[in-house]
ZALO-871229 format. One record per residue (C-alpha): residue number from 0; residue in one letter; y, x negated, z negated. Coordinates in Angstrom, 2 decimals. Each point is the difference from the previous one (the first is absolute). Layout:
REM ZALO-871229
(NUM A (Y X Z))
...
REM end
This chain:
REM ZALO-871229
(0 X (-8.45 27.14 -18.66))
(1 X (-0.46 2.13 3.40))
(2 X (-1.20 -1.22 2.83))
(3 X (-0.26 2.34 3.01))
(4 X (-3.30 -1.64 1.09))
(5 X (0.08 3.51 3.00))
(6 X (2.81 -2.02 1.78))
(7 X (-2.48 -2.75 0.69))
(8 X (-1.54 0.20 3.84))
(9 X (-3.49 -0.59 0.44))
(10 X (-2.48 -0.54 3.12))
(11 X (-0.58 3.07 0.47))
(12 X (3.94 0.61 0.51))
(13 X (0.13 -1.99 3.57))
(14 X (-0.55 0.86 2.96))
(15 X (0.93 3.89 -0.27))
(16 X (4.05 -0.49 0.97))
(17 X (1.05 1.55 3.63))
(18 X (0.40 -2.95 2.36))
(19 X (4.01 0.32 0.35))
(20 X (-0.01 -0.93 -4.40))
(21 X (-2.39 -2.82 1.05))
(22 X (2.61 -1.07 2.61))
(23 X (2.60 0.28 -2.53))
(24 X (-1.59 -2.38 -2.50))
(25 X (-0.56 -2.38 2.39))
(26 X (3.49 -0.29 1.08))
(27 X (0.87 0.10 -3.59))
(28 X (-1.83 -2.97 -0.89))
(29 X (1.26 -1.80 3.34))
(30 X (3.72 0.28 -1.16))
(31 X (-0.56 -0.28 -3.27))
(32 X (-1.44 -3.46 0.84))
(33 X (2.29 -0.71 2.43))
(34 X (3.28 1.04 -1.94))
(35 X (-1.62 -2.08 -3.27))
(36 X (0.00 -3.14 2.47))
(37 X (3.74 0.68 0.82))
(38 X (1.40 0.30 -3.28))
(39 X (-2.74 -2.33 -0.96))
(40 X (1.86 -2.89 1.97))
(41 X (3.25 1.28 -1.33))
(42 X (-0.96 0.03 -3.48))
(43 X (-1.68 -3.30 0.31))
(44 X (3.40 -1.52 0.83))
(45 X (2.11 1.63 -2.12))
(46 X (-2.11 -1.06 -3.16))
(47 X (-0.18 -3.56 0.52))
(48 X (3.55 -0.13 0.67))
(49 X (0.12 1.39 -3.17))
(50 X (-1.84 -3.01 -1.27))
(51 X (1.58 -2.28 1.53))
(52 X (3.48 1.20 -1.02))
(53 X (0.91 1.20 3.73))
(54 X (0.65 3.71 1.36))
(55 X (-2.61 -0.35 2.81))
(56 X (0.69 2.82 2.83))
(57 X (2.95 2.01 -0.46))
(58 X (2.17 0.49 3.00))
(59 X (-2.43 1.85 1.95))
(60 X (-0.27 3.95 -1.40))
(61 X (0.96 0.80 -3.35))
(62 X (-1.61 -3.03 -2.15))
(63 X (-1.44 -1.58 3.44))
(64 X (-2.34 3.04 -0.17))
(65 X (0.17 -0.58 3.99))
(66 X (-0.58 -3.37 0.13))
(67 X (-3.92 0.26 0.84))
(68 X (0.86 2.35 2.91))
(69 X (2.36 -2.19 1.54))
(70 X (-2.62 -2.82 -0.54))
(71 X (-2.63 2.33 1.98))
(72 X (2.25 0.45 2.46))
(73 X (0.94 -3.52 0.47))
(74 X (-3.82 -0.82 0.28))
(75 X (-0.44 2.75 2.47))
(76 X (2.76 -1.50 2.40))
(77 X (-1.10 -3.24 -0.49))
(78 X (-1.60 -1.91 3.46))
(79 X (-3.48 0.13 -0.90))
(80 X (-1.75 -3.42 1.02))
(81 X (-3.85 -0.56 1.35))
(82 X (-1.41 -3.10 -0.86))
(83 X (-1.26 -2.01 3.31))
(84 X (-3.30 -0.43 -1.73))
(85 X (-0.59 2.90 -2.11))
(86 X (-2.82 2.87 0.42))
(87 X (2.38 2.99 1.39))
(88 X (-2.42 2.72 -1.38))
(89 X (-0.62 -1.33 -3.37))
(90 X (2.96 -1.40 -0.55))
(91 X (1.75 3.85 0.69))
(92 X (-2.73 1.92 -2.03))
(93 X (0.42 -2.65 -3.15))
(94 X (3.05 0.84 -2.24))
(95 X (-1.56 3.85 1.23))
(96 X (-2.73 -0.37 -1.68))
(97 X (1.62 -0.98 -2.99))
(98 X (2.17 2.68 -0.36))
(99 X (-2.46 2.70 0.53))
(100 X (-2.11 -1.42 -2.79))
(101 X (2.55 0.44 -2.00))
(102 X (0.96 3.15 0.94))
(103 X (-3.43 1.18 -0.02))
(104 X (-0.85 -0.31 -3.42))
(105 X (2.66 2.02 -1.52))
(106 X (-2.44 3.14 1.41))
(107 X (-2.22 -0.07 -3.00))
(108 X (3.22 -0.45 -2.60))
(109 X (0.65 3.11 -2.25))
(110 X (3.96 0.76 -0.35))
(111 X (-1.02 3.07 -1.74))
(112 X (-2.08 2.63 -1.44))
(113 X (-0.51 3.19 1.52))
(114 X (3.24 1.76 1.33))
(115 X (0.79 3.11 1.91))
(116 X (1.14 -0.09 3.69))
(117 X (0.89 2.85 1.95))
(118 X (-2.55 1.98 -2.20))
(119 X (-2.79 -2.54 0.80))
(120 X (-1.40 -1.99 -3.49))
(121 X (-0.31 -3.43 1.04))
(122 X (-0.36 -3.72 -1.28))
(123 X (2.98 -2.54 0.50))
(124 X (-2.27 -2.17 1.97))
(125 X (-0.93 -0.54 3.07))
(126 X (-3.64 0.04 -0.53))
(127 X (-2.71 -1.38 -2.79))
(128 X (-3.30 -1.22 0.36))
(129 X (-2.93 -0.84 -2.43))
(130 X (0.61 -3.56 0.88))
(131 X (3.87 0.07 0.63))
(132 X (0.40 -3.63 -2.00))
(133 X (-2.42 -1.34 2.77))
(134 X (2.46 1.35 2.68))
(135 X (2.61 -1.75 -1.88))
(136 X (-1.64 -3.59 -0.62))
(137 X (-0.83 1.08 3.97))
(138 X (3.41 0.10 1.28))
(139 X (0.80 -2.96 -2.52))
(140 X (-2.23 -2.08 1.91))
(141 X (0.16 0.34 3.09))
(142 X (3.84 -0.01 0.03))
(143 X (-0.69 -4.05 0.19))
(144 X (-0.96 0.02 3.30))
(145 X (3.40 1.02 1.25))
(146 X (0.92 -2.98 -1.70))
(147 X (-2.36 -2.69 1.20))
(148 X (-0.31 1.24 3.95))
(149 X (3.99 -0.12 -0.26))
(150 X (-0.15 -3.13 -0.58))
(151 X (-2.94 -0.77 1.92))
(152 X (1.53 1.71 2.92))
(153 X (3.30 -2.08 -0.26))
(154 X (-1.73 -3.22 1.98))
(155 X (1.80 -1.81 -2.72))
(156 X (-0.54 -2.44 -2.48))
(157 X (1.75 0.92 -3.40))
(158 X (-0.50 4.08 0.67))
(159 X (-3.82 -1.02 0.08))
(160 X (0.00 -1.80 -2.65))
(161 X (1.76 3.09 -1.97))
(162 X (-2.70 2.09 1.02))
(163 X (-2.84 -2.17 -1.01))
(164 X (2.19 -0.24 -3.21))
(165 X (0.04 4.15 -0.57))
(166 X (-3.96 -0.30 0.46))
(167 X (-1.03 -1.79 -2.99))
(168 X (3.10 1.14 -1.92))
(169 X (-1.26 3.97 0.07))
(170 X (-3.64 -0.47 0.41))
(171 X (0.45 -1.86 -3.69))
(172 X (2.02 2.54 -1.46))
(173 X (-1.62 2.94 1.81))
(174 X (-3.01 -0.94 -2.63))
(175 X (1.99 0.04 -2.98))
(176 X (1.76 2.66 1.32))
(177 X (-3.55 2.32 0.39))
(178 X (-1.69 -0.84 -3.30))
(179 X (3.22 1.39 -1.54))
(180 X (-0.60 3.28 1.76))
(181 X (-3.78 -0.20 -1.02))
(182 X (2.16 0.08 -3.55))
(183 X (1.32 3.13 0.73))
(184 X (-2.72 2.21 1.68))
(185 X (-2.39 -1.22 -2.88))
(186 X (2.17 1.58 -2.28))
(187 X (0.92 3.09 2.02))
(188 X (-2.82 0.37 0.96))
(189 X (0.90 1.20 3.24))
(190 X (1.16 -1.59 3.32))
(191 X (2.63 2.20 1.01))
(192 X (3.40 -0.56 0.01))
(193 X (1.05 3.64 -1.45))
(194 X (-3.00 -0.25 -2.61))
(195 X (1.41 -3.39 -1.36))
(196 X (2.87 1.65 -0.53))
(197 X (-1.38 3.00 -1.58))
(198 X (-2.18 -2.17 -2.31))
(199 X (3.82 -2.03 -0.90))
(200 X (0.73 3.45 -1.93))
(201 X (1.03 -0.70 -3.44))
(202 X (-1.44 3.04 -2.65))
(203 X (-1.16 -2.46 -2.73))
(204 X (1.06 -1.54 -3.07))
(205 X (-0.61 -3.15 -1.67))
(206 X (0.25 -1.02 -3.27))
(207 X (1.78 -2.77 -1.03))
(208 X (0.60 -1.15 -3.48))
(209 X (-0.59 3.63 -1.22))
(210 X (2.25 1.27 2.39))
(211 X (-0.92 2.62 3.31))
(212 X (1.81 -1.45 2.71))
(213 X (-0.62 1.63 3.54))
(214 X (-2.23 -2.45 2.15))
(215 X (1.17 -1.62 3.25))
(216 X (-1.94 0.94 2.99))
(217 X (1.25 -2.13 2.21))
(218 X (-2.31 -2.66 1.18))
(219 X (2.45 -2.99 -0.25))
(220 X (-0.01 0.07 -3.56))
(221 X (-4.11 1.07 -0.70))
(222 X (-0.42 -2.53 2.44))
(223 X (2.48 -2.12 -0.32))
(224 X (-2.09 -3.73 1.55))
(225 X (-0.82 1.89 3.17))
(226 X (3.83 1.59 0.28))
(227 X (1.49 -3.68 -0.12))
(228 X (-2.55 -1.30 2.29))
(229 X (0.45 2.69 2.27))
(230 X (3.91 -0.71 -0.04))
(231 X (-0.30 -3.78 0.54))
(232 X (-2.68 1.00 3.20))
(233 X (2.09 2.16 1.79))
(234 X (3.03 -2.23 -0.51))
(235 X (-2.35 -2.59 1.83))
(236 X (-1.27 2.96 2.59))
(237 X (3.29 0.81 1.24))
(238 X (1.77 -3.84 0.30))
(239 X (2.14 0.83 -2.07))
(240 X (2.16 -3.18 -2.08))
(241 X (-1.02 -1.91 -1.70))
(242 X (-3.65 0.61 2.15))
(243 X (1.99 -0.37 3.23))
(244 X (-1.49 -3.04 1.47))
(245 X (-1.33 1.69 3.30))
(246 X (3.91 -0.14 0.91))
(247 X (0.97 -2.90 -1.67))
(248 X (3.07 -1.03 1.12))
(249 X (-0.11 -3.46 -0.96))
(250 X (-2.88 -1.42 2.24))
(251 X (-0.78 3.29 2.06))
(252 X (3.46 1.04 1.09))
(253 X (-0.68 3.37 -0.38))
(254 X (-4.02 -0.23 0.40))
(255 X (-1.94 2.65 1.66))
(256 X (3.26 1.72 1.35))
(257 X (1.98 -3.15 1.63))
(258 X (-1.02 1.32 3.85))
(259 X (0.97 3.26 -1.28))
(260 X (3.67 1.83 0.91))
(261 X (1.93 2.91 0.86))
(262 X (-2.41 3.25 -1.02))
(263 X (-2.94 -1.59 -0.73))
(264 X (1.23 -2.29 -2.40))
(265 X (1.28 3.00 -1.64))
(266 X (-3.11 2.16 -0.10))
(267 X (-1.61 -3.58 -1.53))
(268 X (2.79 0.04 -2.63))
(269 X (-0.47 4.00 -0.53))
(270 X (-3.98 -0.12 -0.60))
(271 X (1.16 -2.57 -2.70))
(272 X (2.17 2.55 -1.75))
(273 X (-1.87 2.82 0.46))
(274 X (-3.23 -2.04 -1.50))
(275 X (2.30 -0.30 -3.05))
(276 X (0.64 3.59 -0.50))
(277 X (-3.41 1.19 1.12))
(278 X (-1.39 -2.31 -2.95))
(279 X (2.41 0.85 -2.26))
(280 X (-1.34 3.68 0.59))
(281 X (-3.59 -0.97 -0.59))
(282 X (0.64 -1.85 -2.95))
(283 X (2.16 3.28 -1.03))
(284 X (-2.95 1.95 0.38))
(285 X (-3.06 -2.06 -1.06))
(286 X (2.02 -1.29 -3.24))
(287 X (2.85 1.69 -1.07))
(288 X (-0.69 4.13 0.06))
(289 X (0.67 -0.01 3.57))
(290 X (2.54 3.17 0.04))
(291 X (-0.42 0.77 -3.27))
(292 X (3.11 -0.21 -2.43))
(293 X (-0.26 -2.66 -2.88))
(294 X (-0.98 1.10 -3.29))
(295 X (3.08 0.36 -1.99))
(296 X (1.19 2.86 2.88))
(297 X (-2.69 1.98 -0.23))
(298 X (-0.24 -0.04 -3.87))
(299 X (3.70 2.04 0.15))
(300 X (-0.54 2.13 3.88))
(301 X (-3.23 1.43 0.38))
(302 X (0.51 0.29 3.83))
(303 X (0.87 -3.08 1.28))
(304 X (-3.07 -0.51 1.65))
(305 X (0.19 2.96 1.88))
(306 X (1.88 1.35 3.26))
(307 X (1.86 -2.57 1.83))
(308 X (1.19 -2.26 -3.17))
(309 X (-2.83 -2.61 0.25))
(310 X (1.24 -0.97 3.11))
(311 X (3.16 -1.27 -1.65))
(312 X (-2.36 -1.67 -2.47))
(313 X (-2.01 -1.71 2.77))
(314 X (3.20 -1.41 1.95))
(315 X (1.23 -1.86 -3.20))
(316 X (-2.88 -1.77 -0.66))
(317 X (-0.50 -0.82 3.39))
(318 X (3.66 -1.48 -0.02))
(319 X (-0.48 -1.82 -3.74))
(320 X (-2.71 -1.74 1.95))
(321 X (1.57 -0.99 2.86))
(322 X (3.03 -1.15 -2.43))
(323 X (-2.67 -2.31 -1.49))
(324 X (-0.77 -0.88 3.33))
(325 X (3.64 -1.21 0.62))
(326 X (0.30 -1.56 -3.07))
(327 X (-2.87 -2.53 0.34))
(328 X (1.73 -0.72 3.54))
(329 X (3.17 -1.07 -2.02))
(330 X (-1.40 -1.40 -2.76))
(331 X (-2.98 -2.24 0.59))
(332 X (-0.58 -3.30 2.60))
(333 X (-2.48 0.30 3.10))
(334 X (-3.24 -1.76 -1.70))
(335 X (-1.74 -2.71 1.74))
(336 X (-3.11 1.26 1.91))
(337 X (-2.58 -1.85 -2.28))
(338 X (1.69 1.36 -2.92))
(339 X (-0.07 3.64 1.88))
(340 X (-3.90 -0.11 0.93))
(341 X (-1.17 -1.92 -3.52))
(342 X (2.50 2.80 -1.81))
(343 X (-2.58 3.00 2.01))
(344 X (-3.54 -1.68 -0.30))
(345 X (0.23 -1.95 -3.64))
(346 X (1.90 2.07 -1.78))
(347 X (0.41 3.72 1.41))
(348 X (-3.60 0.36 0.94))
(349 X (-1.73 -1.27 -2.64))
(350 X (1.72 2.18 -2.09))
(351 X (-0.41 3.06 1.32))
(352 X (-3.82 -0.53 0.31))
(353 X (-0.13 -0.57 -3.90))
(354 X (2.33 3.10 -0.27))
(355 X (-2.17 2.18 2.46))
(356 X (-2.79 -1.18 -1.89))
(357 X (1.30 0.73 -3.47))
(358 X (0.66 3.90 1.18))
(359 X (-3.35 0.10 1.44))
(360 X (-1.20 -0.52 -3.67))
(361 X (2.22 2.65 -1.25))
(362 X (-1.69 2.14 2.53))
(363 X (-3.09 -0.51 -2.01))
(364 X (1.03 0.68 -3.20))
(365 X (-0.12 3.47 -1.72))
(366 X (3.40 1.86 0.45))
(367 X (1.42 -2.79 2.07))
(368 X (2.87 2.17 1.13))
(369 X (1.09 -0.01 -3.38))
(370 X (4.27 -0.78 0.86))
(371 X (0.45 -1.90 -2.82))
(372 X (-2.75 -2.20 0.62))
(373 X (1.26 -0.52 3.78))
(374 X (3.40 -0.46 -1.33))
(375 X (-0.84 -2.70 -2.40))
(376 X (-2.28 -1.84 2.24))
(377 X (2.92 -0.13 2.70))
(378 X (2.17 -0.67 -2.29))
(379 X (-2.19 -3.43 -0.82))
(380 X (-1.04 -0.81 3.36))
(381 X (3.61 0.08 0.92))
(382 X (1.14 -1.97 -2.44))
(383 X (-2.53 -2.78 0.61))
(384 X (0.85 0.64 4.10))
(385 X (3.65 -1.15 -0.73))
(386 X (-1.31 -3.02 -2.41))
(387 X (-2.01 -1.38 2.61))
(388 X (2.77 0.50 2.95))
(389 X (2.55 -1.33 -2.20))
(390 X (-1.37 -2.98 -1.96))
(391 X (1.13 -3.22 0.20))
(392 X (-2.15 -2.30 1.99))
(393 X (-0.47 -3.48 -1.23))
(394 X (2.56 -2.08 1.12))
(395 X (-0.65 -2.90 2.60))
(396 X (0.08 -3.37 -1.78))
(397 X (3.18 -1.78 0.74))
(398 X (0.46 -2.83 2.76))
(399 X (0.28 -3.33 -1.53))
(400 X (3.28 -2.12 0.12))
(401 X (0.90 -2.44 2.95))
(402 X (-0.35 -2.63 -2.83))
(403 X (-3.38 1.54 -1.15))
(404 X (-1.36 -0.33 3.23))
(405 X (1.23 -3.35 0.13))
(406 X (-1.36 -1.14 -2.95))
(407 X (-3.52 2.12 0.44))
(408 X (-0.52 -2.59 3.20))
(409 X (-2.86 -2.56 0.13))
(410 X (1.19 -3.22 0.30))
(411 X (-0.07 -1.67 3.76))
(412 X (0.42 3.41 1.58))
(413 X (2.31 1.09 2.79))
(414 X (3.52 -1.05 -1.33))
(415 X (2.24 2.84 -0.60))
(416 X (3.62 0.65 1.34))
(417 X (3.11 -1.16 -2.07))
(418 X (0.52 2.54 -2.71))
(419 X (3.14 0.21 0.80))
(420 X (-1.04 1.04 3.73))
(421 X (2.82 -1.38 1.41))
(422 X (-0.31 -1.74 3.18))
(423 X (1.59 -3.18 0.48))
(424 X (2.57 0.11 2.70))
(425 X (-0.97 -2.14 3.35))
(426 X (1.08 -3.72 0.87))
(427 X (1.79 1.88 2.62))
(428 X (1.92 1.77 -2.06))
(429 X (1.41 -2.86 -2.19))
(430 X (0.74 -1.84 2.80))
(431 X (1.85 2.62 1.82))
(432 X (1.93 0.77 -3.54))
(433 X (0.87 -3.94 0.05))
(434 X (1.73 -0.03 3.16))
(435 X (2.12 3.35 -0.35))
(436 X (1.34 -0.98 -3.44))
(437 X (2.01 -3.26 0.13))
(438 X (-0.44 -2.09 -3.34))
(439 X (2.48 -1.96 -1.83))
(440 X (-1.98 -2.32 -2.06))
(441 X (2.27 -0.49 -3.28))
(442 X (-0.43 -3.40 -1.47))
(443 X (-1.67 0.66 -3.62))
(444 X (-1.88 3.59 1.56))
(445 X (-2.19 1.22 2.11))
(446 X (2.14 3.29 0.71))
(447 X (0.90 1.52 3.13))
(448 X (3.05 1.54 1.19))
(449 X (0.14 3.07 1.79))
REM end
């Protein structure tokens, strides 16, 4: 199998393009973000009407393509209301600094290899660093501030208790979240978003059974633990259902955003859709290939990886993920917040430390990079991941009988209710009864004539 390993940017490639291509990647990344979160929204809608048996948006546009515009433009006409007691500044420069987080980290994502424009060889991305994941688990981070200022800033109660919320919920999964990075860049070897994906380059074979089969480069299958991990973290990172509790409508109203309306409230509820594209990029590019076609296509078309193709490979990942993303949001019920926090510290995080530790033994063996001994030992770990996620836990014992408990009682303690619990009605009652119901006392009975 060929792999055009030339097409692959390195280092050394940034920082030579004229400053009107540097412009243009910028604004390409802008709108690419921004038109994701549109259709993003749409999309959203029209799948879980799916689910649900229900055409979701169609009157607006062809297919209710429109229907997010004229939802913008609603918001945008909207009166936009100050709280009495809320910080002016911070409560302004809050849902801001959300979106540009966002925003912000698609600038180290690689759409493609290296592609000619106007005559001038360049990278499809913005720009690449030795420590480009850092910028990402960067932007990740502080993204959470726009979060717990807005609701801060509100001078409300339920918005600040949204925020405080979002605090604990990404600073837990921001850990898992990181060691399955550390995952990746052990393996790579490399720290850079365009060398990940260079190192994702499939050129091996394994054999199986006696039979050559060509060897997945992808990360999400050689390491498969730190893949699902990563999945379940960034579901928690972004707020998305079933992680949603920062916005709980059921005891938070609509949590850190309640103060919110008119634009702001939207640029709040466009970080959060941006957030999920921007992370379904990374996890594009740190474990599936990034732009690089799957396997089977370039076993039969040598040159899919080159020219502008891989971006077409790039944007359907990036929109299987976010289809995932929708589907958990239609699927599965809002978990309790114990349930949410044990769920990151018991169970995610211990196992990724065992898992980080178990490749940094690999590391020490001879011809660790061996892909059939990566393959088998993901393979195993990911096998006993899903055991331990989805094994039964011992049932609670069962609560004892009204007439258990009865019975279970020392003698001479309080007395109990009738078992019956049925209240005897008042003297009040029977009297009043008596004297609206005239009787006719048969001789021989004791019946009563109504």
């Amino acid at each position: 199998m060929t792999v055009l390993l030339a097409q692959d940017p390195t280092l050394a490639d940034f920082g030579r393009d004229p400053w009107w291509l540097v412009l243009g990647k910028i604004v390409f990344a802008f709108v690419f973000g921004l038109l994701a979160t549109l259709l993003g929204v749409w999309f959203e809608r029209r799948v879980v009407g799916y689910m649900q048996v229900r055409p979701g948006p169609n009157q607006v546009g062809p297919f209710g393509l429109l229907q997010t515009l004229a939802d913008g433009l609603k918001m945008a006409f909207k009166e936009d209301i100050l709280p009495r007691a809320a910080d002016k500044v911070v409560y302004f420069f809050a849902p801001v600094i959300s979106v540009v987080c966002a925003v912000t980290a698609l600038s180290v994502i690689p759409f493609g290899p290296m592609v000619s424009i106007f005559g001038h060889r360049t990278p499809l991305q913005v720009t690449d660093v030795p420590v480009a994941v850092l910028v990402l688990l960067a932007c990740s981070s502080l993204a959470v501030y726009g979060v717990v200022l807005g609701g801060w800033a509100s001078g409300s109660t339920y918005p600040l208790l949204g925020g405080l919320r979002s605090t604990a919920q990404m600073i837990s999964y921001e850990v898992a979240m990181g060691l399955s990075i550390v995952a990746v860049f052990m393996t790579a070897g490399t720290m850079s978003t365009s060398g990940i994906v260079a190192a994702q380059a499939s050129g091996t074979t394994l054999s199986l059974g006696g039979f050559e089969i060509p060897a997945p480069g992808w990360y999400a299958i050689l390491l498969l633990p730190s893949f699902i991990i990563f999945f379940i973290a960034i579901v928690g990172e972004t707020n998305r259902a079933p992680f949603d509790l920062p916005e709980a409508e059921s005891e938070l109203v609509a949590g850190f955003m309640t103060e919110y309306s008119s634009l702001k409230f939207a640029l709040f509820m466009l970080s959060e859709y941006v957030a999920m594209v921007t992370m379904s990029a990374v996890t594009t590019t740190l474990f599936l290939g990034g732009w690089r076609a799957p396997a089977p296509i370039t076993t039969f078309w040598a040159g899919a990886n080159s020219g502008w193709w891989p971006m077409l490979w790039f944007f359907g990942k990036v929109l299987i993920l976010v289809f995932v993303f929708v589907w958990l949001r239609g699927t599965l019920p809002r978990l309790r917040y114990d349930q949410f926090m044990r769920l990151g510290w018991k169970v995610l995080l211990p196992i990724n430390l065992v898992w980080i530790l178990v490749l940094a033994g690999l590391r020490s063996i001879e011809d660790w990079q061996s892909r059939d001994r990566m393959l088998a030992t993901a393979v195993g770990a990911g096998v006993l991941l899903l055991i331990t996620i989805l094994w039964p836990s011992r049932q609670p014992k069962p609560k004892p009988t009204l007439q258990e408990q009865v019975d279970s009682r020392p003698p001479g303690s309080f007395p109990l209710p009738p078992l019956d619990l049925q209240v005897p009605p008042s003297p009040r009652t029977k009297r009043v009864v008596a004297e609206r119901e005239p009787a006719n006392i048969v001789a021989g009975s004791d019946s009563r004539e109504v």
